[in-house]
C-alpha positions as CSV (number, residue, x, y, z in Angstrom):
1,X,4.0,13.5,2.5
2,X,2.4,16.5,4.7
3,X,0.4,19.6,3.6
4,X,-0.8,22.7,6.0
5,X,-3.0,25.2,4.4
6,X,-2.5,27.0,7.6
7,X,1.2,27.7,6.3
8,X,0.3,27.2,2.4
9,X,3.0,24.5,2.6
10,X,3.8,21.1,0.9
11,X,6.4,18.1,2.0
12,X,7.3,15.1,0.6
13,X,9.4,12.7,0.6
14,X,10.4,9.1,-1.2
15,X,12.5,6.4,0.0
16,X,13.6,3.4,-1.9
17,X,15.7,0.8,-0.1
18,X,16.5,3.3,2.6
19,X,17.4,5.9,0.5
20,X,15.5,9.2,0.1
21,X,15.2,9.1,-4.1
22,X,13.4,12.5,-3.9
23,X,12.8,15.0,-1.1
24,X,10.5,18.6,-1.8
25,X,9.5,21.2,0.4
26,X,7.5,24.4,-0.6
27,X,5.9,26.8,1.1
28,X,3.8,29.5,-1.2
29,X,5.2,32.5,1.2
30,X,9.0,31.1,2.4
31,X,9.4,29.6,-1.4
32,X,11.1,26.1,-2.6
33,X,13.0,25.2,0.8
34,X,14.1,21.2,-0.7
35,X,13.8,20.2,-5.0
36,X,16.2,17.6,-4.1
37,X,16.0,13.7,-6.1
38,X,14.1,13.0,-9.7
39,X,11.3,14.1,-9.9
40,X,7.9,11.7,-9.1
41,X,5.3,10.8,-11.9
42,X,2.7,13.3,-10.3
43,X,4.7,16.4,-10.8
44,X,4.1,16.4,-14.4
45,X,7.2,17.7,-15.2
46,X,6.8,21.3,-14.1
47,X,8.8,22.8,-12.2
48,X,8.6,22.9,-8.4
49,X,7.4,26.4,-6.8
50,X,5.6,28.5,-4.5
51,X,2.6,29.1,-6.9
52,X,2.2,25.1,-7.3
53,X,2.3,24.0,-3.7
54,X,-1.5,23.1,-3.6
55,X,-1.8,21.3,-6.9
56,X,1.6,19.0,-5.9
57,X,0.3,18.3,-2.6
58,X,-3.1,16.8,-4.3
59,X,-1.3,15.5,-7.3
60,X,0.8,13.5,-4.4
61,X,-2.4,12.4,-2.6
62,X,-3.8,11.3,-5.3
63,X,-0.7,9.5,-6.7
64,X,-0.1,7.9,-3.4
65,X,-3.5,6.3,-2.6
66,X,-4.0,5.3,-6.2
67,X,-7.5,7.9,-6.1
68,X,-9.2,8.9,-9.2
69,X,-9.9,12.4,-9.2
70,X,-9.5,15.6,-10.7
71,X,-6.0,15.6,-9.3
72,X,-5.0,12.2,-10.1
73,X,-3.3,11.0,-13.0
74,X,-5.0,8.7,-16.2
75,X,-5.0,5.5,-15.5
76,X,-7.2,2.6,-15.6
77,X,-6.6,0.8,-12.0
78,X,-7.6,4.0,-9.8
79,X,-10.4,3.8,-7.4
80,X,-13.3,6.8,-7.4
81,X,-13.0,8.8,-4.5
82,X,-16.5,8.0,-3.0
83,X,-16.0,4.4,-3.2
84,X,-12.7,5.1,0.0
85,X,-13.9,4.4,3.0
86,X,-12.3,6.6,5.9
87,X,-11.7,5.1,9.6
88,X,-10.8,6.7,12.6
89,X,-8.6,5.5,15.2
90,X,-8.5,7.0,19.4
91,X,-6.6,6.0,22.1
92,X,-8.4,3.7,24.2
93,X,-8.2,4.7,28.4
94,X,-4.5,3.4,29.7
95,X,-4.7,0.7,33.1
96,X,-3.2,2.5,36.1
C-alpha cells in the first residue's frame, strides 16, 4: 500500500500465495488507473474512484495495522492509535 498527497494518489495491492487477489490504483486528478481483484473488507463496498482516494488509503491503513480509529473498521481486537509506538531506522556509516 502507498499514498502521496503530493499527487492525491492511492496504491494497493494484496497477494495471497503469490498471487495478487486484488490490485487498485487511483489518483483524484488521473482517475481509477487499476480496480482489478475482489474487493478488501475496508472498502465498504463502494465503489473505487477519484473522489474516494483519501478515505481508501486510511481505510487501508487502518485495516492493515489493525488501528482503531475514525477510519478503521468495528471491531473489538484493534489497538488505539496513541497506544502505537513509532521507531525510526538510519543507516549506520559503511567501513571503507
Amino acid at each position: 500500500m502507498t499514498s502521496r498527497s503530493l499527487y492525491d494518489m492511492f496504491a494497493y495491492g494484496h497477494w495471497r500465495d503469490q498471487q495478487m487477489t486484488r490490485c487498485v490504483s487511483v489518483n483524484a486528478n488521473a482517475g481509477v488507473w487499476c480496480d482489478e481483484g475482489v474487493p478488501e473488507p475496508f472498502e465498504t463496498g463502494l465503489p473505487t474512484s477519484a473522489d474516494r482516494w483519501l478515505d481508501m488509503s486510511n481505510m487501508a491503513l487502518a485495516s492493515s495495522l489493525r488501528l482503531n480509529g475514525e477510519a478503521g473498521p468495528d471491531t473489538l481486537d484493534l489497538l488505539d492509535w496513541e497506544d502505537v509506538t513509532l521507531h525510526s531506522f538510519a543507516r549506520g556509516d559503511r567501513a571503507r
